[in-house]
Backbone and ligand atoms as CSV (ligand in chain L), in Angstrom:
chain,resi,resn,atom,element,x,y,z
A,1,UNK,N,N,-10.960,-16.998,-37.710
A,1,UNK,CA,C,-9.940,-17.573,-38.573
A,1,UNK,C,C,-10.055,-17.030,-39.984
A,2,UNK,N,N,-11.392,-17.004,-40.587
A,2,UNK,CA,C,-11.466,-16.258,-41.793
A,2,UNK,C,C,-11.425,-15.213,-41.888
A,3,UNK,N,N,-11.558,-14.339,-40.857
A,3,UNK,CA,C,-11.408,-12.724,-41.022
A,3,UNK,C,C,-10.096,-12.224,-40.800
A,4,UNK,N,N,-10.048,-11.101,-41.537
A,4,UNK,CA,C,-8.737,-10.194,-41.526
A,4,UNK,C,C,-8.126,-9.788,-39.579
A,5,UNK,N,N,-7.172,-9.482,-39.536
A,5,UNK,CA,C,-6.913,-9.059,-38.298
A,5,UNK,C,C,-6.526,-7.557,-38.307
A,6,UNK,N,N,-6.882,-6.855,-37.437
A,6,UNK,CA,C,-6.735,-4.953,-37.959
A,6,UNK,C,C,-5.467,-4.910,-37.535
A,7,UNK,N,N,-4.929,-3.410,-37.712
A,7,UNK,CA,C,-3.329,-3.752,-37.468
A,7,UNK,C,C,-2.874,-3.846,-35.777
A,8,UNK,N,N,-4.209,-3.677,-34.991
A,8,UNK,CA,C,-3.443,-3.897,-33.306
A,8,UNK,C,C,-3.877,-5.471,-33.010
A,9,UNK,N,N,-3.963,-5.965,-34.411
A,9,UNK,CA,C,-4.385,-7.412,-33.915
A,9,UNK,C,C,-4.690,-8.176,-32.518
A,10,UNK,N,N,-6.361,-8.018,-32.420
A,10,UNK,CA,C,-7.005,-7.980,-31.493
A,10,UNK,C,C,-7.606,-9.440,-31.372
A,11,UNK,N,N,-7.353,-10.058,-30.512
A,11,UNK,CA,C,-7.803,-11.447,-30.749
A,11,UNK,C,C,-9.383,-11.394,-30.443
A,12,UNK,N,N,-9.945,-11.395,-30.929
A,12,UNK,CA,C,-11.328,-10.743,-30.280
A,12,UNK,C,C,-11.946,-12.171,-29.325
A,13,UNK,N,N,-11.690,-13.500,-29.871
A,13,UNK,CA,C,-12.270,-14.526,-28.814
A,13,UNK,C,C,-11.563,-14.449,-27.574
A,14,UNK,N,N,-10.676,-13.592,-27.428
A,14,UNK,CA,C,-10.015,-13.558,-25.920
A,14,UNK,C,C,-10.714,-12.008,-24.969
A,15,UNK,N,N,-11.238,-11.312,-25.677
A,15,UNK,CA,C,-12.183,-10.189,-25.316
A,15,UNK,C,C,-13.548,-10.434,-24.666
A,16,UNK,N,N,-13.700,-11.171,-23.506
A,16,UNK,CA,C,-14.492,-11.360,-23.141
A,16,UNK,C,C,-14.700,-10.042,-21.359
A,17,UNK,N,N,-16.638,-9.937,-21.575
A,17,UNK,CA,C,-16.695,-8.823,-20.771
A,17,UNK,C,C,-15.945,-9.452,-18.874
A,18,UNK,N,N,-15.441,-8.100,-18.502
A,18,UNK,CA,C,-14.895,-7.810,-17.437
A,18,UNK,C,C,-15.112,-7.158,-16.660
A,19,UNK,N,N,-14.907,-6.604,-15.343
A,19,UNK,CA,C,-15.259,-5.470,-14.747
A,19,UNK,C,C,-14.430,-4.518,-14.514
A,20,UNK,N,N,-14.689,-3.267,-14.028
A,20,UNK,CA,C,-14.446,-2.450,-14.075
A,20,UNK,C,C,-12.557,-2.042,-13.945
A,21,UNK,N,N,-12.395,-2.934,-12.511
A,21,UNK,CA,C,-11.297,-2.616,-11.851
A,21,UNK,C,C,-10.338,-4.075,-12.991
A,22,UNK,N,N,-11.349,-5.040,-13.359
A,22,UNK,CA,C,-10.114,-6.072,-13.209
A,22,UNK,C,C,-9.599,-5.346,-15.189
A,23,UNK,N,N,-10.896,-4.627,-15.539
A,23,UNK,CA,C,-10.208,-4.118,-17.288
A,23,UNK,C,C,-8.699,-3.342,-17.262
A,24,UNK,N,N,-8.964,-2.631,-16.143
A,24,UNK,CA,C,-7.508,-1.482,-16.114
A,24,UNK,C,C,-6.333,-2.576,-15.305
A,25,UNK,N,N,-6.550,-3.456,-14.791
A,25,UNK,CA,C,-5.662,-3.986,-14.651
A,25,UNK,C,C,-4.755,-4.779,-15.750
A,26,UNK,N,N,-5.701,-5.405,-16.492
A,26,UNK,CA,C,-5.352,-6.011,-17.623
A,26,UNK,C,C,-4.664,-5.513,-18.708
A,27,UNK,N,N,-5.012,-4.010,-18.850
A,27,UNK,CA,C,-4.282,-2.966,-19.975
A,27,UNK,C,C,-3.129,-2.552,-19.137
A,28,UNK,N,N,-2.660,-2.802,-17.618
A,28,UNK,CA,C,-1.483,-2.567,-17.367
A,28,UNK,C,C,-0.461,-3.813,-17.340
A,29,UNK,N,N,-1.097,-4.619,-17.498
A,29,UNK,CA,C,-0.383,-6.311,-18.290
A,29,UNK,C,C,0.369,-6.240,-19.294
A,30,UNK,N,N,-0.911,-5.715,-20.584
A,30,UNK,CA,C,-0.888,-5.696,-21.607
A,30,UNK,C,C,0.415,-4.788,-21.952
A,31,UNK,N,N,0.030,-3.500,-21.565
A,31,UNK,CA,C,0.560,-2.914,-22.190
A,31,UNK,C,C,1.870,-1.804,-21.212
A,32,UNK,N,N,1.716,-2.310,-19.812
A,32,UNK,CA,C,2.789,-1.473,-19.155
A,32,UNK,C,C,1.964,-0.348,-18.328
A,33,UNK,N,N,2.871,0.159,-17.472
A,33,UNK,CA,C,2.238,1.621,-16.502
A,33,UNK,C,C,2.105,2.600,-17.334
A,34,UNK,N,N,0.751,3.295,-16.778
A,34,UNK,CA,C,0.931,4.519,-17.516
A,34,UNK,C,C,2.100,5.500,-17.262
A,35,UNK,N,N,2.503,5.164,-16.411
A,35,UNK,CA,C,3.347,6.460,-16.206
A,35,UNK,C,C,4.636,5.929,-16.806
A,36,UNK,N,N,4.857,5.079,-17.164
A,36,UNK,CA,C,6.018,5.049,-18.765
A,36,UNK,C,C,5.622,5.323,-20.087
A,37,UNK,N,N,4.414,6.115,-19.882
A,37,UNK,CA,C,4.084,6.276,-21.666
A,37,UNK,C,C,3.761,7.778,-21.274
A,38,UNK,N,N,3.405,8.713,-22.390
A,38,UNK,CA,C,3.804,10.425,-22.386
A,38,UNK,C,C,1.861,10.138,-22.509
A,39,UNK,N,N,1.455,11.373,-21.934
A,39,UNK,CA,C,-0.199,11.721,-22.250
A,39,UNK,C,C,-0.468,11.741,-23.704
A,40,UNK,N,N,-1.431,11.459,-24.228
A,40,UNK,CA,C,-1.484,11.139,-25.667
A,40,UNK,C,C,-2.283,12.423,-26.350
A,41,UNK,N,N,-2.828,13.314,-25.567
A,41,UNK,CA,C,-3.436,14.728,-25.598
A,41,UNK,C,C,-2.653,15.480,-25.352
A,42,UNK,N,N,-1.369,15.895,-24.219
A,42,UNK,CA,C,-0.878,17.098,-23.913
A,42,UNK,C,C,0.772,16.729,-23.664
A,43,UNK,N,N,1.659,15.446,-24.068
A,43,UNK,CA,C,2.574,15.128,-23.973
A,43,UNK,C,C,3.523,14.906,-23.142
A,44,UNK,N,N,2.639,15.337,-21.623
A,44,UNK,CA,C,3.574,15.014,-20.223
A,44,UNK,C,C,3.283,13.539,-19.803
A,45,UNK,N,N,3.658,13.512,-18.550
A,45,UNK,CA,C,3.741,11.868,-18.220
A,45,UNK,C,C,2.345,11.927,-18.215
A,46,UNK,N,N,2.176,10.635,-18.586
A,46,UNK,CA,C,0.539,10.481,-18.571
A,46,UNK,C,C,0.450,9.142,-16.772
A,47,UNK,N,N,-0.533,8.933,-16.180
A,47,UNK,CA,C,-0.503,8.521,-14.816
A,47,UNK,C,C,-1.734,7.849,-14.653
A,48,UNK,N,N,-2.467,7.683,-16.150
A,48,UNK,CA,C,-3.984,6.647,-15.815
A,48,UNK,C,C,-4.173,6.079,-17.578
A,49,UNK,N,N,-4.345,4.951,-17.781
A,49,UNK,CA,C,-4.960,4.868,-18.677
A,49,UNK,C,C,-6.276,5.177,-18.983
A,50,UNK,N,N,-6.633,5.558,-20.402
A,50,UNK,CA,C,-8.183,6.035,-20.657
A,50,UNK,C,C,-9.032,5.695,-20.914
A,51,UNK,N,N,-9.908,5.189,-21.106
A,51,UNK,CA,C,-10.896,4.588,-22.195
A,51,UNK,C,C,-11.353,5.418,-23.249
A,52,UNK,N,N,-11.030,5.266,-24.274
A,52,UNK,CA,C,-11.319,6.513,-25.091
A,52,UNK,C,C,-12.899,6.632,-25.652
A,53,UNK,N,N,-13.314,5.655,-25.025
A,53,UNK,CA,C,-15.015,5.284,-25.675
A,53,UNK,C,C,-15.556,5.105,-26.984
A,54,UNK,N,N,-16.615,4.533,-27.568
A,54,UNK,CA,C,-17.296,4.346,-28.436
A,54,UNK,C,C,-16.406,2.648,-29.312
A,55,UNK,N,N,-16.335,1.910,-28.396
A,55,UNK,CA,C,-15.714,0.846,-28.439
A,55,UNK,C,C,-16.669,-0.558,-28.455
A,56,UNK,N,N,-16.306,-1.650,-29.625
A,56,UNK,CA,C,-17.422,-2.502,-29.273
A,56,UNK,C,C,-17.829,-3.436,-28.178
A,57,UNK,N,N,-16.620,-2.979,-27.344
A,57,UNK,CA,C,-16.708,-3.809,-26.517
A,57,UNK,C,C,-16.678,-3.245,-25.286
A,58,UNK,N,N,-17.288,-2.125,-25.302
A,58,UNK,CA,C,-17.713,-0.929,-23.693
A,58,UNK,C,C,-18.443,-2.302,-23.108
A,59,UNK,N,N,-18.518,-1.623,-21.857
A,59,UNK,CA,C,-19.712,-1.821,-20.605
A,59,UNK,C,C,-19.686,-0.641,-20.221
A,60,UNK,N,N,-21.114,-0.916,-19.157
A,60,UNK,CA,C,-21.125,0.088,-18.770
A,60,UNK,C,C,-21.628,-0.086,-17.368
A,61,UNK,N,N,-21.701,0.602,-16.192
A,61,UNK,CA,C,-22.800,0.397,-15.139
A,61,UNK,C,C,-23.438,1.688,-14.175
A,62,UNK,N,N,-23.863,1.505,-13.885
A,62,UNK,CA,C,-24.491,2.924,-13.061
A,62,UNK,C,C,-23.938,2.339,-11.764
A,63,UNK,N,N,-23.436,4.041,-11.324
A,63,UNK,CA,C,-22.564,3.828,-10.283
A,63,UNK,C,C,-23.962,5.240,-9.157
A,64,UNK,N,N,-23.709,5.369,-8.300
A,64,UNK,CA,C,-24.053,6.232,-7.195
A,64,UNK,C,C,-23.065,6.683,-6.463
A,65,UNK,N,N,-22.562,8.212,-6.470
A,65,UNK,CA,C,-21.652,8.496,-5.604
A,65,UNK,C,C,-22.495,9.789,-4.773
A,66,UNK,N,N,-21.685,10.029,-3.697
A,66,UNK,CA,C,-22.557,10.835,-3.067
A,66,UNK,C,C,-21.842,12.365,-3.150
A,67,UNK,N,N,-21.981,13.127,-3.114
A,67,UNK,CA,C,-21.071,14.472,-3.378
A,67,UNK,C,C,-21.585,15.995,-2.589
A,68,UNK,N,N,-21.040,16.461,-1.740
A,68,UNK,CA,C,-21.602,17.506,-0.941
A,68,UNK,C,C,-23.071,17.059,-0.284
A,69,UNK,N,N,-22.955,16.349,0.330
A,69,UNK,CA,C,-24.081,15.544,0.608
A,69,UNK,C,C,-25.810,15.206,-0.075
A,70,UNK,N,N,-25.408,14.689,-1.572
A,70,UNK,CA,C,-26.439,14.367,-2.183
A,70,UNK,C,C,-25.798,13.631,-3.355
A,71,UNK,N,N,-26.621,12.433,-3.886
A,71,UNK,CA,C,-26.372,11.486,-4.102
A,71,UNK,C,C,-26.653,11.944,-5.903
A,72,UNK,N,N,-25.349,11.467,-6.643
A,72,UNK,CA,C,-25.296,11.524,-8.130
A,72,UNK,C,C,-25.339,10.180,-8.644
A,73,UNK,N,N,-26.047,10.113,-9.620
A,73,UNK,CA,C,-26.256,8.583,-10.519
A,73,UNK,C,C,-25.200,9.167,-11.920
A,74,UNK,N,N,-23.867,8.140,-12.190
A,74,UNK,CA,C,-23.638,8.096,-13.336
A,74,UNK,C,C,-23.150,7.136,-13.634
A,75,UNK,N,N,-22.538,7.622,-15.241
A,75,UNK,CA,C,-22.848,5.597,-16.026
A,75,UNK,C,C,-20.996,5.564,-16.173
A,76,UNK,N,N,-20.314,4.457,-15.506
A,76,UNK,CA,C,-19.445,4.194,-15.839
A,76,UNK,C,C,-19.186,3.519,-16.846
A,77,UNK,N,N,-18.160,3.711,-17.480
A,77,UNK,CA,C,-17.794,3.016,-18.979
A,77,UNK,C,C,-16.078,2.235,-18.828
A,78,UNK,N,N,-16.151,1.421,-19.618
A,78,UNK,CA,C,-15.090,1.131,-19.712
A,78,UNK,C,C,-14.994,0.199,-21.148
A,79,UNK,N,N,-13.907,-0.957,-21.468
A,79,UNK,CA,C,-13.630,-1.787,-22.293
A,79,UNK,C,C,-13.324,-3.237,-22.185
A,80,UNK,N,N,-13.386,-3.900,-22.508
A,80,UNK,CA,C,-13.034,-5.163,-22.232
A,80,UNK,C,C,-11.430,-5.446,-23.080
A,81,UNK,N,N,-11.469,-4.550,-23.575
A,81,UNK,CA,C,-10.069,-4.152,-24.969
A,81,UNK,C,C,-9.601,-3.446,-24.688
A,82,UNK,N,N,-7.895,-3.886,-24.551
A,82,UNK,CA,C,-6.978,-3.456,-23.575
A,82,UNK,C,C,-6.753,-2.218,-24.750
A,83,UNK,N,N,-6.416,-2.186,-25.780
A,83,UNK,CA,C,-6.024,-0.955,-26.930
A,83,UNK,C,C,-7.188,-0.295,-27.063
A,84,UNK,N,N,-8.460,-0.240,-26.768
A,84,UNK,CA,C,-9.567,0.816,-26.332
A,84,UNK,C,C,-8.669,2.097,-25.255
A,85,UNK,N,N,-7.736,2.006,-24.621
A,85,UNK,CA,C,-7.230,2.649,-23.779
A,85,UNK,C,C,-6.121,3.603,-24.193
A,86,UNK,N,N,-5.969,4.691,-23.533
A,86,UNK,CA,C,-4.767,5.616,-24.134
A,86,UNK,C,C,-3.689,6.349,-23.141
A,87,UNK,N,N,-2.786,6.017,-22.812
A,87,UNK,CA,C,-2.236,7.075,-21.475
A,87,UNK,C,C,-2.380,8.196,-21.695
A,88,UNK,N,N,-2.913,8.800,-20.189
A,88,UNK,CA,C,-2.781,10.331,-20.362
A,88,UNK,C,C,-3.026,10.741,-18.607
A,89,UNK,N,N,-2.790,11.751,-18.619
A,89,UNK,CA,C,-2.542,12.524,-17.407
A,89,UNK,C,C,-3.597,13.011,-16.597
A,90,UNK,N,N,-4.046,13.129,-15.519
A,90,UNK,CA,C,-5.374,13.343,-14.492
A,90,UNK,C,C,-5.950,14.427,-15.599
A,91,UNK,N,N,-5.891,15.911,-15.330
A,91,UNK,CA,C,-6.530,16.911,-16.211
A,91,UNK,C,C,-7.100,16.221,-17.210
A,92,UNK,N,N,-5.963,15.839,-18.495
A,92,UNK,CA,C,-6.923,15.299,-19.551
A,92,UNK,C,C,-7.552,14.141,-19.710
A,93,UNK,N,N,-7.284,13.218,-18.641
A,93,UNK,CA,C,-8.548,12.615,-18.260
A,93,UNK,C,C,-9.712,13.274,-17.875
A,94,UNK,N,N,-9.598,13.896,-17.263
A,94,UNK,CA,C,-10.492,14.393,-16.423
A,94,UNK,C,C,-11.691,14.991,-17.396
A,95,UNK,N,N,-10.748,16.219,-18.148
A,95,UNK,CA,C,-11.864,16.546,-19.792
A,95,UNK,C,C,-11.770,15.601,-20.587
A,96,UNK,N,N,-11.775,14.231,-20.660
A,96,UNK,CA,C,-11.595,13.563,-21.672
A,96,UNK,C,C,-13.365,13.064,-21.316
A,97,UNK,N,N,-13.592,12.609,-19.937
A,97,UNK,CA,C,-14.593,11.940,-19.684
A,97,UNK,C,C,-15.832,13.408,-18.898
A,98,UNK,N,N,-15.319,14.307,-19.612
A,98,UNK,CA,C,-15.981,15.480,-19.221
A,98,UNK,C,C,-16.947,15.615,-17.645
A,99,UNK,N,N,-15.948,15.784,-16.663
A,99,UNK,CA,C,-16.015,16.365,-14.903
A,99,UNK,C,C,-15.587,16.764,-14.653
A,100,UNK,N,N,-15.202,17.684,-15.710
A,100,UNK,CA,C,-13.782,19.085,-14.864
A,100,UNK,C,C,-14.304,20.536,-14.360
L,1,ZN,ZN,ZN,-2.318,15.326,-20.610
């Protein structure tokens, strides 16, 4: 109540942590499909929202996937903050979260 609100006025007591699948659902609540907003890196339809990272309100978890038959450990990230997110298109997702 005493603090300023930034200009995407973020209610922050409603930012509570989430998981993985139910965060991207919530930023398509919030804010609509990606694929009605243009990629925010390369200007075509964008088809995933992003997490753009370094957000105060990341999680994170270690995931295990298995790949050509041997098993990779990495750290998924995400937000609990639906405007942590940016539309954009597979490719620049893809180098955004660097696995291309
Ligand atoms: Zn793009």
């Amino acid at each position: 109540m005493g603090r300023n609100s930034n200009e995407r006025n973020v209610d922050t007591s409603r930012v509570s942590p989430v998981g993985y699948t139910y965060a991207h659902v919530k930023v398509g609540r919030a804010r609509g499909k990606a694929h009605e907003h243009k990629c925010t890196r390369c200007g075509r339809q964008a088809s995933q929202w992003a997490y753009q990272g370094g957000s105060e309100y990341e999680q994170q978890e270690e995931t295990t996937r298995t790949f050509r038959g041997e098993e990779h450990v990495f750290t998924l990230r995400w937000s609990a903050n639906v405007w942590d997110y940016e539309p954009m298109c597979v490719p620049c997702h893809r180098a955004l979260d660097g696995d291309a």
